[in-house]
Biopython code that builds the backbone (N, CA, C, O; Angstrom):
import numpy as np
from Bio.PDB.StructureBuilder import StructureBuilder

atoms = [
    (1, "UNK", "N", (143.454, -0.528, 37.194)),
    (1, "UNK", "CA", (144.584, 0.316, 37.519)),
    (1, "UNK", "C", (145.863, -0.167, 36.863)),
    (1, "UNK", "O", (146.775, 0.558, 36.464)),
    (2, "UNK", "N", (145.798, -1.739, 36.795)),
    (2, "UNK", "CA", (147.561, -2.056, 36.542)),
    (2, "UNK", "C", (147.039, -1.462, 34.448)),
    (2, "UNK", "O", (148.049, -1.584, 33.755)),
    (3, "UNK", "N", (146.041, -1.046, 33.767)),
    (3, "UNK", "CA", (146.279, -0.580, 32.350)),
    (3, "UNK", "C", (147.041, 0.185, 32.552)),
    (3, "UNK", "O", (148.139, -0.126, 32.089)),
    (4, "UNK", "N", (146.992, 1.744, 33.397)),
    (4, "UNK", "CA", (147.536, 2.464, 33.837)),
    (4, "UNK", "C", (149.074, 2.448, 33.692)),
    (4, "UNK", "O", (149.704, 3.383, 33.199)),
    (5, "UNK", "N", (149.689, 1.187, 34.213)),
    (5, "UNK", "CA", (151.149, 0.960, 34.514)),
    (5, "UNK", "C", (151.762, 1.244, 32.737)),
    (5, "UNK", "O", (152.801, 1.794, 32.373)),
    (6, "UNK", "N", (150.581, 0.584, 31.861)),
    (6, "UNK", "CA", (151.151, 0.204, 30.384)),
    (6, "UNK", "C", (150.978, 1.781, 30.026)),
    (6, "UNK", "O", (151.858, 2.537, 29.614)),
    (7, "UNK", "N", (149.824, 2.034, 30.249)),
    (7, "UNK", "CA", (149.248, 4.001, 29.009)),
    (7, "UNK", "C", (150.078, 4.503, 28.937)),
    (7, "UNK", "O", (150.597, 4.772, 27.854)),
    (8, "UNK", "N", (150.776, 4.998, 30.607)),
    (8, "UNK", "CA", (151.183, 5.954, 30.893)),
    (8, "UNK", "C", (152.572, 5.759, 30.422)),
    (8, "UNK", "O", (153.163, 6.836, 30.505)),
    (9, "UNK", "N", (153.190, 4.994, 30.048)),
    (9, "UNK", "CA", (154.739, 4.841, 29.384)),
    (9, "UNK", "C", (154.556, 5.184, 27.823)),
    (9, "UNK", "O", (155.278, 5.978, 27.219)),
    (10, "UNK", "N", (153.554, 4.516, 27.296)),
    (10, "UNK", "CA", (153.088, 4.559, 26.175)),
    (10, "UNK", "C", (152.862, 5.824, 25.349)),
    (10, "UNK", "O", (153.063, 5.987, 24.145)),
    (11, "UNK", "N", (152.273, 6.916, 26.506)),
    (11, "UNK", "CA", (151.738, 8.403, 25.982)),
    (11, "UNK", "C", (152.743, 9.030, 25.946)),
    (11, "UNK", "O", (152.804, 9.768, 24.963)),
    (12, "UNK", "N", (154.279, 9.090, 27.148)),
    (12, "UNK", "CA", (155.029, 9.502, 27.465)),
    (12, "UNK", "C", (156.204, 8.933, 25.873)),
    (12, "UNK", "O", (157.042, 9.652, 25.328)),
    (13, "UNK", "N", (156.044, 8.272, 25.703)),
    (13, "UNK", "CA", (157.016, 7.617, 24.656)),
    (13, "UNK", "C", (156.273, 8.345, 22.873)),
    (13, "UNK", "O", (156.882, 8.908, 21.963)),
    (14, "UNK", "N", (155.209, 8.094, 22.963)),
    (14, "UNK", "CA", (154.031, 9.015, 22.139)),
    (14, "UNK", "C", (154.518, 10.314, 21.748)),
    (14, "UNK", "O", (154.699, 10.625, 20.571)),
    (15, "UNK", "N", (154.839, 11.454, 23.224)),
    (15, "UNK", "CA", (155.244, 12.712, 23.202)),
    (15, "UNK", "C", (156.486, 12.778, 22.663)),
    (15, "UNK", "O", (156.729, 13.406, 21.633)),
    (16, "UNK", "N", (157.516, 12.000, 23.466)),
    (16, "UNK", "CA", (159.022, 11.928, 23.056)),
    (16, "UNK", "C", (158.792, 12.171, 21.115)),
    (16, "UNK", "O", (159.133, 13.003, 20.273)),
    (17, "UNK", "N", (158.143, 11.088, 21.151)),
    (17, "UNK", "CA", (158.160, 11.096, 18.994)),
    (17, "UNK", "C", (157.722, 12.268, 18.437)),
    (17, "UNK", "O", (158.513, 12.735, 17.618)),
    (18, "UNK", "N", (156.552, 12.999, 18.645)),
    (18, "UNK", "CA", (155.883, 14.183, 18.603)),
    (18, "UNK", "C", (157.009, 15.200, 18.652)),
    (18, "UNK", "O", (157.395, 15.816, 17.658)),
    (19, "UNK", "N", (157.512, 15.335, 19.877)),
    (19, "UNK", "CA", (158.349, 16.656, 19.674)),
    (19, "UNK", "C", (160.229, 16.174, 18.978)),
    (19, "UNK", "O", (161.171, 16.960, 18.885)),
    (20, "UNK", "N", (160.226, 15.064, 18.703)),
    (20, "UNK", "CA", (161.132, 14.529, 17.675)),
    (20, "UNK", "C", (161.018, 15.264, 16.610)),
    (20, "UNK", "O", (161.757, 16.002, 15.957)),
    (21, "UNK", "N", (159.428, 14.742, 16.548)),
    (21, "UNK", "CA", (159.335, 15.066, 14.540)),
    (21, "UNK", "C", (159.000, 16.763, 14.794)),
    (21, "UNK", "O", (159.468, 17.471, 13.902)),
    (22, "UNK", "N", (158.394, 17.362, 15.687)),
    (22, "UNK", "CA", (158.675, 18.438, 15.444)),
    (22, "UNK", "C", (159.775, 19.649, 15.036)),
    (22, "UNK", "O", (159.905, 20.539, 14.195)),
    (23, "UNK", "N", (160.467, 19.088, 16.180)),
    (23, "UNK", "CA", (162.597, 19.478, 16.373)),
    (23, "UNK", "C", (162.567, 19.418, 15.017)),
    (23, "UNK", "O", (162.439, 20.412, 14.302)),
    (24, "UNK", "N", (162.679, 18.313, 14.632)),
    (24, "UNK", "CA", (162.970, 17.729, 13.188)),
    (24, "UNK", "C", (162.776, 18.915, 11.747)),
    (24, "UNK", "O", (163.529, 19.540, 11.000)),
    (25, "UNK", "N", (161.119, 18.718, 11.965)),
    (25, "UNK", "CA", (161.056, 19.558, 10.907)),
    (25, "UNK", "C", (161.056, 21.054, 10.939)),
    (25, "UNK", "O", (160.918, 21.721, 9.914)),
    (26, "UNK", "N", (161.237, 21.649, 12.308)),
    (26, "UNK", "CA", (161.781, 22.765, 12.584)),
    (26, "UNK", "C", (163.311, 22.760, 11.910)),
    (26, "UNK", "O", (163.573, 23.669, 11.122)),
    (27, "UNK", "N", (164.091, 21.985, 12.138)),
    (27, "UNK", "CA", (165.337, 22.096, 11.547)),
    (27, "UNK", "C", (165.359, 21.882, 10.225)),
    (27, "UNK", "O", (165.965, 22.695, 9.527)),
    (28, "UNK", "N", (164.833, 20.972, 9.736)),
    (28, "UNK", "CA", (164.284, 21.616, 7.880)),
    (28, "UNK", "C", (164.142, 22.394, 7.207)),
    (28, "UNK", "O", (164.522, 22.486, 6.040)),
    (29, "UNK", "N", (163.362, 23.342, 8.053)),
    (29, "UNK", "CA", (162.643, 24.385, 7.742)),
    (29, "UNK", "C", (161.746, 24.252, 6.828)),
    (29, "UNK", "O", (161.712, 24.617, 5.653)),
    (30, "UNK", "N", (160.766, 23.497, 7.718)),
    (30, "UNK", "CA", (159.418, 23.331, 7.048)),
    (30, "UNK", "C", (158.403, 24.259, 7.486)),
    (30, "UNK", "O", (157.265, 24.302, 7.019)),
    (31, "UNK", "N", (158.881, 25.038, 8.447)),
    (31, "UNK", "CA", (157.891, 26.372, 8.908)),
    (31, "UNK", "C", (158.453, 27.622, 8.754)),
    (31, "UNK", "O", (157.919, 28.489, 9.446)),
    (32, "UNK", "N", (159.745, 28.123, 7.769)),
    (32, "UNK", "CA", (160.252, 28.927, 6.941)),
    (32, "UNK", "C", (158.878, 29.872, 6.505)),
    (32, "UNK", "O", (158.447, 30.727, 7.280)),
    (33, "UNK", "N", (158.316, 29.635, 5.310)),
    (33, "UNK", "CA", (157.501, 30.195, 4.683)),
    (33, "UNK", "C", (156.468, 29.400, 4.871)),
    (33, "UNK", "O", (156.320, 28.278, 4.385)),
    (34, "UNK", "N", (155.332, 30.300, 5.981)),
    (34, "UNK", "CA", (154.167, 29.481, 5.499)),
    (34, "UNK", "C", (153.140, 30.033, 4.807)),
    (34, "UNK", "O", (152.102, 29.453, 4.491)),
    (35, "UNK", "N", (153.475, 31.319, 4.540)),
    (35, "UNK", "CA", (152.134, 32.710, 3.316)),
    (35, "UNK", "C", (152.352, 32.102, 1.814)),
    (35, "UNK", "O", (151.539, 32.417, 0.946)),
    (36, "UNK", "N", (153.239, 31.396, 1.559)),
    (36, "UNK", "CA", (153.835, 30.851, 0.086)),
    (36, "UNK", "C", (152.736, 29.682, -0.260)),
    (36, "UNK", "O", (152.435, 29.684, -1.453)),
    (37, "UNK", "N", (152.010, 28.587, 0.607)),
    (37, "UNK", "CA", (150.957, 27.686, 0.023)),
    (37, "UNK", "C", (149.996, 28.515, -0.255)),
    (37, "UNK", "O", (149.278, 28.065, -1.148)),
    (38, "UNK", "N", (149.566, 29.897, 0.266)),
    (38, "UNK", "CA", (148.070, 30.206, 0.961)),
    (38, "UNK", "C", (147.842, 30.845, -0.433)),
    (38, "UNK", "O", (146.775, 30.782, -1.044)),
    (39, "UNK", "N", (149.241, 31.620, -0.974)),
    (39, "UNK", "CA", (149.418, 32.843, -1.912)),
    (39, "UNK", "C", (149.088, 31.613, -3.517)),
    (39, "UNK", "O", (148.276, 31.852, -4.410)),
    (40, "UNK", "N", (149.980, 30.397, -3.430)),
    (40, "UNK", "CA", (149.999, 29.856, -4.270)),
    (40, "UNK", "C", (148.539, 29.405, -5.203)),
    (40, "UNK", "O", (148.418, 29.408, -6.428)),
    (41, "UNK", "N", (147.319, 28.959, -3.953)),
    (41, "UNK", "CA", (146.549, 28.656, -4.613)),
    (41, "UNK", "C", (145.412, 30.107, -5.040)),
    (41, "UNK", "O", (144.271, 30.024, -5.495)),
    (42, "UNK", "N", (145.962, 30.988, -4.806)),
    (42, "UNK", "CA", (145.261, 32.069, -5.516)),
    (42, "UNK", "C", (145.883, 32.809, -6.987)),
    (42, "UNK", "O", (145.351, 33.717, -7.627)),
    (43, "UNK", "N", (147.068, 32.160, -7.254)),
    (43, "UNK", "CA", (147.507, 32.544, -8.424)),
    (43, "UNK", "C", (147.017, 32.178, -9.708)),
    (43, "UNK", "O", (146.622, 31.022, -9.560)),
    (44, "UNK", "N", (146.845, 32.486, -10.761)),
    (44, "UNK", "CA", (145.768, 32.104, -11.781)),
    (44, "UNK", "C", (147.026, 31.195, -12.134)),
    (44, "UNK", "O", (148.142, 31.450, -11.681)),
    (45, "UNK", "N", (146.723, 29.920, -13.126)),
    (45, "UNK", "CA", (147.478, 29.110, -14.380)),
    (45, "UNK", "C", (147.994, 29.762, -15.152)),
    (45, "UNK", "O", (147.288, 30.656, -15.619)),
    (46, "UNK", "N", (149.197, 29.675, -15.580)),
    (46, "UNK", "CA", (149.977, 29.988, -16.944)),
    (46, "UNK", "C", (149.486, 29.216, -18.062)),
    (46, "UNK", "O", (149.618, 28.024, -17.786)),
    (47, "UNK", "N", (149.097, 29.344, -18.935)),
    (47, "UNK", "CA", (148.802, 28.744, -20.095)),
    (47, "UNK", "C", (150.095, 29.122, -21.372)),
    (47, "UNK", "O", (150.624, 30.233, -21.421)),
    (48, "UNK", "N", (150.361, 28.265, -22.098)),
    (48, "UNK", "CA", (151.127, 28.698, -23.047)),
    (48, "UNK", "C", (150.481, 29.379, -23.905)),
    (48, "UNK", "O", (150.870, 30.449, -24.373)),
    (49, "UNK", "N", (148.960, 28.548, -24.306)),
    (49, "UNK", "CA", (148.392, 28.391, -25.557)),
    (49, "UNK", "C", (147.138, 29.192, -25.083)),
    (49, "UNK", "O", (146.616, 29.114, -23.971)),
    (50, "UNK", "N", (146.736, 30.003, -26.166)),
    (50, "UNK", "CA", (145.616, 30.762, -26.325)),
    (50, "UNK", "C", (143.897, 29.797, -26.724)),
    (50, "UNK", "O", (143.598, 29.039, -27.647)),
    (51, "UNK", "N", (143.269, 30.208, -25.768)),
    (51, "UNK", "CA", (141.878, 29.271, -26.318)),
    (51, "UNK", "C", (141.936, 28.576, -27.720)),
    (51, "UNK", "O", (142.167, 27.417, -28.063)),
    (52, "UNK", "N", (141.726, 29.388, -28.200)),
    (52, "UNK", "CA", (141.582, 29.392, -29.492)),
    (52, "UNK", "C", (143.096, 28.249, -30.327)),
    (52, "UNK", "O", (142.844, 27.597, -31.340)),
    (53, "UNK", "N", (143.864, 28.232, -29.981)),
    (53, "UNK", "CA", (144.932, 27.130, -30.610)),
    (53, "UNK", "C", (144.879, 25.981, -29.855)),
    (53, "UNK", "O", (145.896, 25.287, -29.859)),
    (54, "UNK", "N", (143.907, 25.605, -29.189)),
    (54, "UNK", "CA", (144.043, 24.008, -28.566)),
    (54, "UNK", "C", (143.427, 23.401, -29.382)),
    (54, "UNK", "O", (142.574, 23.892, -30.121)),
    (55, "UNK", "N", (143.930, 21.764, -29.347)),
    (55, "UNK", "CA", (143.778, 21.032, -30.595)),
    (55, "UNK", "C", (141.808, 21.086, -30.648)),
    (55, "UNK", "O", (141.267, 21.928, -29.931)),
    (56, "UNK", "N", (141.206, 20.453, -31.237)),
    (56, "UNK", "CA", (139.970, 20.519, -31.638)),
    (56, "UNK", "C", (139.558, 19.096, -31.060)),
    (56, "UNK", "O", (140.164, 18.033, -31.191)),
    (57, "UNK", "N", (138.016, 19.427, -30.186)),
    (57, "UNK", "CA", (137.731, 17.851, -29.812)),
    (57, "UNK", "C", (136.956, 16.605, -30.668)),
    (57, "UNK", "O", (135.893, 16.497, -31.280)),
    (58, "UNK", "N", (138.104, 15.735, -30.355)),
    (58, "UNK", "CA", (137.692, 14.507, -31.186)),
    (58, "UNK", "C", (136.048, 13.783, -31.250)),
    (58, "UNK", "O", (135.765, 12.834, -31.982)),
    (59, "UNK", "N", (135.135, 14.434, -30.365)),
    (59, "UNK", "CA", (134.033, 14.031, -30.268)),
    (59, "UNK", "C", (132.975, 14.700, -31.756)),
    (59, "UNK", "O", (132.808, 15.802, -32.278)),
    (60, "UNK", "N", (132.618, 13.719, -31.910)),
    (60, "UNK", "CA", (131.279, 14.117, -33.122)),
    (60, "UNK", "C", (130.496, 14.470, -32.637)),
    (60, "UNK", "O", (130.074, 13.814, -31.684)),
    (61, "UNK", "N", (129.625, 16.140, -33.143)),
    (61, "UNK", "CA", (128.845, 16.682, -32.863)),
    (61, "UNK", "C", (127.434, 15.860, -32.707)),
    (61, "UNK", "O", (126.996, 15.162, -33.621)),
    (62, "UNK", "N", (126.874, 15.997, -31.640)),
    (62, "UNK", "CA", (125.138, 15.504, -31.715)),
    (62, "UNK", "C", (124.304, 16.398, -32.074)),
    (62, "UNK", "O", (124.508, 17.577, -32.363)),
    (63, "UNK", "N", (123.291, 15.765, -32.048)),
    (63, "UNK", "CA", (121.728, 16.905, -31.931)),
    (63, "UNK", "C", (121.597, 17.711, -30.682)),
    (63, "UNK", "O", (120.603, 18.424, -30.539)),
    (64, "UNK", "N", (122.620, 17.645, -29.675)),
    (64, "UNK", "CA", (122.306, 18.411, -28.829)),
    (64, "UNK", "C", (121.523, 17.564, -27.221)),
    (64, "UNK", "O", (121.147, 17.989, -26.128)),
    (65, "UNK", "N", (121.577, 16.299, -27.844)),
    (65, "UNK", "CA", (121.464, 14.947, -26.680)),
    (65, "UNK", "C", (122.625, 15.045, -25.696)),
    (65, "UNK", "O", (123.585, 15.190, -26.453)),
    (66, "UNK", "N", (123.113, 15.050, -24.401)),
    (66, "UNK", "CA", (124.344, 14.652, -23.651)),
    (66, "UNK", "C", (124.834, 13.591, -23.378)),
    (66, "UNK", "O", (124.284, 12.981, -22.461)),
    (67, "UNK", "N", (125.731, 13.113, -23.873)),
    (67, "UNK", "CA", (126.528, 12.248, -23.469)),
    (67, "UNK", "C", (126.145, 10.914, -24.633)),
    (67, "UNK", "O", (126.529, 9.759, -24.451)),
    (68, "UNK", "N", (125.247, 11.401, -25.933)),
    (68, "UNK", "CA", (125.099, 10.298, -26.501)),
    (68, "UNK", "C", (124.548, 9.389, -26.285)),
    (68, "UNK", "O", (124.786, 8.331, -26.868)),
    (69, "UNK", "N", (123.718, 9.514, -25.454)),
    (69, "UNK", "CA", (122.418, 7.974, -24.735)),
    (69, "UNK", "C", (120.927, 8.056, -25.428)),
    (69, "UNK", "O", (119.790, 7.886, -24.987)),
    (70, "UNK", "N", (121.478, 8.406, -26.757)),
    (70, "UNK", "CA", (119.848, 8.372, -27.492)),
    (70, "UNK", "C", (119.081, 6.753, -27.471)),
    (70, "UNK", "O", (117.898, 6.431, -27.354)),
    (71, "UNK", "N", (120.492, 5.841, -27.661)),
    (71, "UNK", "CA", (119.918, 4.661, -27.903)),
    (71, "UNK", "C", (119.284, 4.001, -26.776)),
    (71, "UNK", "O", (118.293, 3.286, -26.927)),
    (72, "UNK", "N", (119.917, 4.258, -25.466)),
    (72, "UNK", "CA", (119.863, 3.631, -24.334)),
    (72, "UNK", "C", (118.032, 4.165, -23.950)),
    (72, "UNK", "O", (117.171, 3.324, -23.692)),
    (73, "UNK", "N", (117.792, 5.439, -23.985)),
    (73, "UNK", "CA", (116.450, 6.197, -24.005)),
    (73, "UNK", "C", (115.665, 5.513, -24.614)),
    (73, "UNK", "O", (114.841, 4.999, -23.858)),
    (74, "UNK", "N", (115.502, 5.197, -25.937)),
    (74, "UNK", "CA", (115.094, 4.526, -27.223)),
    (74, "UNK", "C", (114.145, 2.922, -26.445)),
    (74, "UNK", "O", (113.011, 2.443, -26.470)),
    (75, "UNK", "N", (115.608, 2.585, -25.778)),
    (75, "UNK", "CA", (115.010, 1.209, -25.365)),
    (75, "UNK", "C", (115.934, -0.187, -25.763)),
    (75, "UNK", "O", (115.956, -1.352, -25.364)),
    (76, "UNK", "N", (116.714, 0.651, -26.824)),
    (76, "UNK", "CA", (117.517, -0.540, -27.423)),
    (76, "UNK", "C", (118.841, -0.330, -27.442)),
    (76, "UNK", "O", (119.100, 0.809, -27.054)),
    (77, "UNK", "N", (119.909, -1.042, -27.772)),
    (77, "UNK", "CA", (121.020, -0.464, -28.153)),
    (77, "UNK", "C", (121.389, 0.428, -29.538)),
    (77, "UNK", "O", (120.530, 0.261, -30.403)),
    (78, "UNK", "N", (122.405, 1.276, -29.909)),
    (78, "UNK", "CA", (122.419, 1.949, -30.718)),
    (78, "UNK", "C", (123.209, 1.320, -32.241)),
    (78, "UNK", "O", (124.316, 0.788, -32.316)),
    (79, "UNK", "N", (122.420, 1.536, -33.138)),
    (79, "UNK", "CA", (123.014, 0.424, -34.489)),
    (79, "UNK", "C", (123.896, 0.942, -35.123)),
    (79, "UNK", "O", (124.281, 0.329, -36.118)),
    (80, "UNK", "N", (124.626, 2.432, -34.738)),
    (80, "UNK", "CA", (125.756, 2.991, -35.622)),
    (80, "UNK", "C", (126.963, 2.806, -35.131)),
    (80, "UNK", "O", (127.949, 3.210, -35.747)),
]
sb = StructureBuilder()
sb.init_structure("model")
sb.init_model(0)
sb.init_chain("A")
sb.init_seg("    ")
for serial, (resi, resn, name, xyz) in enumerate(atoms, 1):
    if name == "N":
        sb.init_residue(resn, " ", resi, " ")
    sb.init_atom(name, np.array(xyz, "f"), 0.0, 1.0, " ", f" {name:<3s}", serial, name[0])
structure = sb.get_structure()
């Protein structure tokens, strides 16, 4: 029972902070607009650049292997 004496100040002091930071960010106005995140992630990317004008990738074409682990397959390391 005497935990009791400690919780119960503890939860009560708990709440006090809770509706602090709430007040708080009510007065911010952090709950102004809340349709503006929901809308945001459904908007497509702006791109400047058209497919076709991005630089070209620096990787050397294979045979069509992924990721280049012919050698590792092989058994050995690769000698080029």
């Amino acid at each position: 029972m005497n935990v009791l004496l400690f919780l119960i100040p503890v939860s009560l002091v708990l709440l006090l902070v809770a509706v602090w930071a709430f007040r708080w960010a009510v007065g911010k106005g952090q709950f102004e607009n809340l349709d503006a995140a929901a809308i945001d992630i459904l908007r497509d990317d702006s791109t400047d650049q058209a497919p076709d004008a991005l630089p070209p990738n620096d990787a050397p074409a294979g045979d069509g292997e992924a990721g280049g682990r012919r050698g590792l397959r092989e058994g050995g390391p690769r000698a080029d």
